[in-house]
N, C-alpha and C positions, 0 to 999 in steps of 0.2 A: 568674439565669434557670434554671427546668427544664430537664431532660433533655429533653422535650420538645415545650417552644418552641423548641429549642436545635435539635434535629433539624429543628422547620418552618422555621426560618430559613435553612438549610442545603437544603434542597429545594425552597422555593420557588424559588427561580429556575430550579433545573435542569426542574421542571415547567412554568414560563413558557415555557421553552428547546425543550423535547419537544414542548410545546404547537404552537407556531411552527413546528417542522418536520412537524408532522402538515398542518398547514393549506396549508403549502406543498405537500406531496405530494398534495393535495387540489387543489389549482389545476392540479399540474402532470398529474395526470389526462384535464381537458379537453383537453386537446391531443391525450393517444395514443386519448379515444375521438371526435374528430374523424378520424379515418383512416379511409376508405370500402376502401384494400384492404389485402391482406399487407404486402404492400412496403414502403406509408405505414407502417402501426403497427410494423411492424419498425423501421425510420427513427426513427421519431419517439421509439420505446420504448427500443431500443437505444442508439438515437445522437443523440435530441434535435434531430432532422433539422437536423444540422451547423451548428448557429447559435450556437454558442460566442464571445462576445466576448474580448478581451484580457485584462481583470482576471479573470474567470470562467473564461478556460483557464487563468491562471496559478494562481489557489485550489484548481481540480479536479483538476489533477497534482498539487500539492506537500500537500495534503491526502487525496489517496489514499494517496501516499509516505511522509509522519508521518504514526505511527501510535503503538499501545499500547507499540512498542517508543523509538519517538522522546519520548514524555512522560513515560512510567515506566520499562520495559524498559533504557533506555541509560541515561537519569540516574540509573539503578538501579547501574548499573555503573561510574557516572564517582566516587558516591559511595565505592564500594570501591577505585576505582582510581585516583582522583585526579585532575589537571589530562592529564593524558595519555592521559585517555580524549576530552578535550574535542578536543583535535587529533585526534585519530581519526573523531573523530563532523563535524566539520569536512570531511574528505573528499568528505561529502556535497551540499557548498554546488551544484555542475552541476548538480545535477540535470536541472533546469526546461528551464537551457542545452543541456545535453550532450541531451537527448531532442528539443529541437525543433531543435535546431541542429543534428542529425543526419539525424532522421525526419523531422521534422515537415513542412517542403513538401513534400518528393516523396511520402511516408504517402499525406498529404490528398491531392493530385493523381492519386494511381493509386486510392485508394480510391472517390474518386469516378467514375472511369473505368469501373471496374469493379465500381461499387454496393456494395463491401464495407461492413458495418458493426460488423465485428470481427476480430479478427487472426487466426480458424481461416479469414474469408473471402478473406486476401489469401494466406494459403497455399495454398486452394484453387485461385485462381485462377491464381499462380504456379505451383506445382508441379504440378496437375491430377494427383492422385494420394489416392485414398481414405483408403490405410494413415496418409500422413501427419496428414489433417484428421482419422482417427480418432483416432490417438497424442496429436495435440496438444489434440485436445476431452476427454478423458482424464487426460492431466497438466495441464491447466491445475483442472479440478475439483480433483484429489487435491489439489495444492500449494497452491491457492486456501482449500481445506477445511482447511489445516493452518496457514495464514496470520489464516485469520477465528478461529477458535480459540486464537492468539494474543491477538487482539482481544477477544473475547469474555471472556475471564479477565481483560485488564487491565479494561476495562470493569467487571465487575462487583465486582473487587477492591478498587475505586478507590471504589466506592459505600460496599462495607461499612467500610470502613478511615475515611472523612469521614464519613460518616452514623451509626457504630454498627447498621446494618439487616444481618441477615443475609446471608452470600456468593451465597446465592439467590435473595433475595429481588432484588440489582441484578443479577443474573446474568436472573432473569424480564425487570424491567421493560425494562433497556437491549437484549435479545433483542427483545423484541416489537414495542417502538418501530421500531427498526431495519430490520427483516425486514418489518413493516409499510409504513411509508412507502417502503420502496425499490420493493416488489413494487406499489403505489397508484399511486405517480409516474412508474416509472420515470426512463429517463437524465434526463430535464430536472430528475427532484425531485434525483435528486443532485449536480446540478453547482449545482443553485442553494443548494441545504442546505450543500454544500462550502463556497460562497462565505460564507455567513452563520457555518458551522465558521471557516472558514480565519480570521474578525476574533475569531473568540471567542478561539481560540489565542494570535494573538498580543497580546490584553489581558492574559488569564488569566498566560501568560509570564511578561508584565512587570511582573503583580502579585505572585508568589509570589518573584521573584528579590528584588525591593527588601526585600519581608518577612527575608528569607532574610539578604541583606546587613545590613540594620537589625539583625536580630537578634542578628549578630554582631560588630557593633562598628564595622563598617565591611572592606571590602577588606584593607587591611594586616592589620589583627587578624584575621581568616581567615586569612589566607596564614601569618601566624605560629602559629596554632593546630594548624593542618593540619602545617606542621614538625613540630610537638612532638608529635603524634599520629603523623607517621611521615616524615621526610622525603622518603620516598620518592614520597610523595602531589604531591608538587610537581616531581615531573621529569618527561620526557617517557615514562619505560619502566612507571611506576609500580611497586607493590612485585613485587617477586620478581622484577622486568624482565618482568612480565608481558606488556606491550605489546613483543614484541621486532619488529627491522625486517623480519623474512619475515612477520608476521601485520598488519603495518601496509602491505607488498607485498598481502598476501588485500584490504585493504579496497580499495585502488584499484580493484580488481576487482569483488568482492561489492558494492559499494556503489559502484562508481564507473563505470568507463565499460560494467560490463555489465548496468545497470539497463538497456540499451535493448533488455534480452529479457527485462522484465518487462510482458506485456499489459497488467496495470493502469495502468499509463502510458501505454504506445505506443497504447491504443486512445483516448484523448482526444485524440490528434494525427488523428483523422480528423473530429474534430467542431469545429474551432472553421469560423467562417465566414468569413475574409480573413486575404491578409499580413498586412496591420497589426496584428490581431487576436495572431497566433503572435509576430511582433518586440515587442510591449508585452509579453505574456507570460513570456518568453527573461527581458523584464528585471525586472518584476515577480516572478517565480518564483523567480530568482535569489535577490534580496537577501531576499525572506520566506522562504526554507527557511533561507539561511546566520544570520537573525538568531533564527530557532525552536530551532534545532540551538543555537548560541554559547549563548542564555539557559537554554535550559531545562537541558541538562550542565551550565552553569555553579551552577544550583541544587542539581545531584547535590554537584558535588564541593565546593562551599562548603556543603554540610548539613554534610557530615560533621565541618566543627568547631562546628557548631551544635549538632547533635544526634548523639554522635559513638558511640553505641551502637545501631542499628538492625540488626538479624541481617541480615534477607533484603533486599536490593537494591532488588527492588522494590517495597518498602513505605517507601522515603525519600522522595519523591514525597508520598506522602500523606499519610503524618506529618508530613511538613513544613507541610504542608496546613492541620491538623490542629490540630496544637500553634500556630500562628502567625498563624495569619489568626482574625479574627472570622466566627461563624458563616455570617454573609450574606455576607461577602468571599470564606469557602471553600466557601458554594453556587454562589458563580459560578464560580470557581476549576476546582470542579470540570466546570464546563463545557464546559472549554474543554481536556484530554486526552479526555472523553467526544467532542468533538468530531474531536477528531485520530482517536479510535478508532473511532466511526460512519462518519467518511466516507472509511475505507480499506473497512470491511466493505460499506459500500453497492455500492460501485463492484467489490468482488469478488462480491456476491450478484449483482450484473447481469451482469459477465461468464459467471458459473456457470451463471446461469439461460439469457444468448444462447449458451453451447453446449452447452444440452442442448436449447432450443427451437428456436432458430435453425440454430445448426449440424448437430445431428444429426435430429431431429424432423423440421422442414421441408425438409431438404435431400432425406435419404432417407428417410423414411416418409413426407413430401407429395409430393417429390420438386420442390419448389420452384413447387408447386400458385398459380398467381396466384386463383386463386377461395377460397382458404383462408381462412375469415372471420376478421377482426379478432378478434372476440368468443369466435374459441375458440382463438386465439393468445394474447390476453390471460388467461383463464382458466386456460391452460397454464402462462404464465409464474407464477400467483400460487401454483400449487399448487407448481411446482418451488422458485421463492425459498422457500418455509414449507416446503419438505421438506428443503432443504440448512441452513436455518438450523434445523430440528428437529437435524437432525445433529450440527449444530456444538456445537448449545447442550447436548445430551447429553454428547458428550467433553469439555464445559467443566465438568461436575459435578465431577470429580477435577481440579483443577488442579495442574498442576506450577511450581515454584519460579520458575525465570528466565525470562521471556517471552520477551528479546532474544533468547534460539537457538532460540528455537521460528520466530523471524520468519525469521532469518536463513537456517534451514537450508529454509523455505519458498522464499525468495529467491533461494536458490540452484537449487534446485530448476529452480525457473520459466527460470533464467537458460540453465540446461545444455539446458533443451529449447530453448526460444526464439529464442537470441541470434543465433546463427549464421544459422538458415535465414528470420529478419527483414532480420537487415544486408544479409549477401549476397545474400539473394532480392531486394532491391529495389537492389544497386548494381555486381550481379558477374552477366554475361549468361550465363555457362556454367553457373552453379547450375542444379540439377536436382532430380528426387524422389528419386534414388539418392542422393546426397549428405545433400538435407534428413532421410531419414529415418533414414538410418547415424546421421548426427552427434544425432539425436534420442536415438534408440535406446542409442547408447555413450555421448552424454552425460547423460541419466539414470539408464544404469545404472551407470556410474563414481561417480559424486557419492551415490548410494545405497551402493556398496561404501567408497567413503573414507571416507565421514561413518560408517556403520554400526561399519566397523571401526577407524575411528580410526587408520588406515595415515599416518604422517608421510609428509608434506614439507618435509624440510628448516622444516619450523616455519609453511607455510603452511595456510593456511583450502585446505578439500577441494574450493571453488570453481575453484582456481588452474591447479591439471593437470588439473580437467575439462573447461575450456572451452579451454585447448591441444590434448587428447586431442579434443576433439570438434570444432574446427575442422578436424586432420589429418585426421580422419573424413570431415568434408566435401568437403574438397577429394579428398581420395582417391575418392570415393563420385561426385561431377561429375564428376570423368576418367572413371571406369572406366562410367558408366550415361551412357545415352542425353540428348543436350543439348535444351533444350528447343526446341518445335518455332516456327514464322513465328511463328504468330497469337502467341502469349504474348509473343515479345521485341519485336512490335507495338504490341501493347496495353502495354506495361511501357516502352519506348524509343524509341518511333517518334510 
């Protein structure tokens, strides 16, 4: 075969694939310009006027959550580091669980109560307090912008790396697609893209692993290869004890029960449409993230007796790709982390885009105007989405090396503002704005001083003592500031 036929083999599908999601986002259109007021197209653009089924909330969390650092970024690292990155990455299996089975009734229940259709809304309306809705409309872009740019680099890496096409040239098309159909569809295009992502992942998965095993003889014969290349590869600390138990303490955290002060999760907990809906999901969500995560590090760190010279981390993944699969097997292939990577970015362009239209725009420049046309809240939104994703796509011109700490240190971010003034605002009745904005405020600026300066903890992720530090914040900050007033512990408990 040519070069390329070689290449059209390899791209047709993933243009069948783009194809497909452009059309959806074209269906899912009619619905937000059926909306005769604000409120409606808010609703419906936002939040997919709350009609989330079960299989469909469970694909749009756990496919917001993997991402460029779950199919490249971590497998990137399990190849250097062995079976003992697999367990780390395992950590993650809750997710689904630990977000609805925490948030999720009572989210949905006061959201609706109080018409929220995103989590700068439920602080509003909890805290009634400007600074805070501003802070948090604020760090949620910055960190969200430094998360999609994540995304955006594995995306277009993952192109040239399979395709042989220039860094730019996937850097364009997978930018445009994306930022397109989010800003077209809105919420409804993305929960449904998710769902059609979320089956490509786990095909794609399970194809590139068996490749992967085949090509190494089998299981045993990995395991023995990976010995002789470094025993270390096979223990739980991997080389150099790199994985020690204070940084495997960070993950429980980073990645464990303080994803519930990640918006791009918690705000799908306000959109699906019944119990049953959130319980199928819990279980659903479950077992698909745990078996996404097992296969796909499972591919990192059995490359590396396959292919046991790759420099950078993140290019194992795709040379596995690459070198292993036939060209049509690795166009779909590639589909399916293009997928993991689209439907984090979608669902953070929409957040980005409801607060700066939604939260800030309409709140206080319309001042929450009910005559506010659709048609120039929609026109709002498309020029914000294409101006956040012009952003993004600029700072992805220079890509840097390891994507997973560009995610992580996003993650965190998100976490130190969030975590606190989400939980407690919705299960602790003394929480206040004094409290939520302290712990804001010291929890983003700690997590910027520890990360920046690389200040040890006893060998933990800079995560660890900020969301300690910033819950003492909190609670200190609710004692000493005014408790909130009837109407709110009304509206929230009564």
């Amino acid at each position: 075969m040519t070069t390329s036929s070689v290449n059209l083999s390899m791209i047709a599908p993933l243009v069948i694939y783009l194809v497909a999601v452009m059309w959806i986002a074209v269906r899912a259109n009619r619905s937000a310009k059926q909306a005769t007021t604000a409120k409606g197209f808010v609703e419906e653009y936002f939040l997919g006027s709350r009609s989330m089924g079960g299989f469909v909330l469970a694909m749009a969390i756990i496919t917001t959550y993997t991402s460029a650092s779950s199919f490249i970024g971590g497998p990137g690292v399990a190849y250097k580091m062995g079976l003992g990155w697999i367990l780390l990455a395992m950590i993650q299996v809750p997710t689904a669980f630990l977000t609805l089975g925490v948030l999720g009734k009572r989210f949905a229940i006061v959201s609706r109560r109080i018409g929220a259709v995103t989590v700068t809304d439920f602080l509003r309306a909890r805290y009634k307090n400007d600074f805070v809705v501003i802070f948090a409309s604020a760090a949620l872009i910055v960190f969200l912008m430094a998360s999609m740019l994540a995304q955006f680099i594995g995306g277009a890496r993952l192109f040239q790396t399979i395709t042989g096409y220039p860094y730019i040239v996937g850097l364009i098309l997978f930018g445009l697609t994306v930022v397109i159909y989010t800003s077209v569809g809105g919420f409804r295009a993305v929960v449904l893209t998710d769902t059609i992502q979320g089956i490509m992942m786990v095909l794609a998965s399970v194809a590139i692993l068996f490749a992967v095993v085949h090509a190494g003889g089998g299981v045993a014969n990995i395991m023995k290869t990976l010995r002789d290349i470094d025993p270390a590869l096979i223990t739980p600390y991997g080389p150099k004890n790199f994985i020690a138990k204070p940084f495997i303490l960070s993950f429980w955290v980073l990645v464990g029960f303080a994803i519930l002060g990640l918006p791009q999760t918690t705000h799908k907990c306000m959109g699906y449409k019944d119990s049953k809906s959130m319980h199928d999901a819990m279980i659903i969500g479950t077992f698909t993230v745990g078996f996404l995560m097992l296969v796909m590090h499972l591919v990192g760190a059995f490359g590396r007796a396959v292919i046991p010279d790759i420099a950078i981390g993140d290019m194992a993944v795709p040379t596995l790709t690459m070198k292993l699969m036939s060209p049509f097997l690795a166009g779909i292939f590639i589909a399916g982390p293009l997928a993991a990577i689209m439907s984090t970015v979608d669902s953070m362009l929409i957040l980005s885009s409801a607060a700066i239209v939604k939260d800030l725009y309409l709140h206080y420049v319309k001042k929450d105007d009910e005559n506010t046309s659709p048609k120039t809240l929609s026109g709002m939104s498309l020029i914000t989405t294409a101006v956040i994703g012009v952003i993004v796509f600029a700072a992805a011109l220079n890509p840097p090396s390891l994507l997973v700490w560009i995610n992580l240190f996003a993650f965190g971010g998100l976490e130190a503002v969030f975590l606190w003034p989400t939980v407690l605002g919705l299960y602790w009745k003394r929480a206040n704005a004094t409290g939520a904005l302290v712990s804001m405020l010291v929890g983003c600026g700690c997590f910027f001083l520890f990360s920046v300066q690389k200040i040890p903890f006893f060998g933990m992720h800079a995560i660890v003592p900020t969301i300690a530090i910033a819950f003492v914040a909190f609670v200190a900050g609710s004692f000493f500031g005014k408790g909130p007033d009837r109407g709110t512990l009304q509206t929230f408990w009564e």
